[in-house]
Structure formats: structure tokens, C-alpha cells
C-alpha positions, 0 to 999 in steps of 0.5 A: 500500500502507498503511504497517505498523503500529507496532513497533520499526521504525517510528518516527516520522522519526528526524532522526538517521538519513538516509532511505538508513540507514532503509531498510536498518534497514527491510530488515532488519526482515523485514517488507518483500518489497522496495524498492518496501515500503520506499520507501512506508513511508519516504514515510509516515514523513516521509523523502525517497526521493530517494537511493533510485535506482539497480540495486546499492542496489535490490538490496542492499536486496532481498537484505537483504530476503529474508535477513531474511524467510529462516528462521534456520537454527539 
């Protein structure tokens, strides 16, 4: 998949911030169905996507993912 064109979200790598805060701020952002998304957008961006293993951070980040996509219930 292509990375997403540029918004607020995404930004060239931020040296201030670790590959595993990206990744939330990306999950959070909307725009991503889920980690795989997530994964090649911060391998376009210069990060590291090796912290990026394991069951319960896959799915945090596909939660956070689907809550941010959900409308807002206003």
C-alpha cells in the first residue's frame, strides 16, 4: 500500500517521538483500518517497526483504530 498523503499526521520522522508513540498518534488519526496501515506508513516515514510485535499492542492499536474511524456520537 502507498503511504497517505500529507496532513497533520504525517510528518516527516519526528526524532522526538519513538516509532511505538507514532503509531498510536497514527491510530488515532482515523485514517488507518489497522496495524498492518500503520506499520507501512511508519516504514515510509523513516521509523523502525521493530517494537511493533506482539497480540495486546496489535490490538490496542486496532481498537484505537476503529474508535477513531467510529462516528462521534454527539
Amino acid at each position: 500500500m502507498a503511504p497517505r498523503p500529507a496532513n497533520p499526521y504525517h510528518l516527516d520522522m519526528n526524532p522526538n517521538l519513538t516509532p511505538l508513540e507514532r503509531a498510536f498518534a497514527l491510530a488515532r488519526s482515523g485514517e488507518y483500518l489497522g496495524p498492518g496501515e500503520i506499520r507501512a506508513q511508519l516504514k515510509a516515514e523513516g521509523y523502525s517497526t521493530v517494537q511493533l510485535e506482539g497480540k495486546s499492542l496489535m490490538k490496542q492499536l486496532r481498537d484505537l483504530c476503529a474508535a477513531a474511524r467510529a462516528p462521534s456520537e454527539a
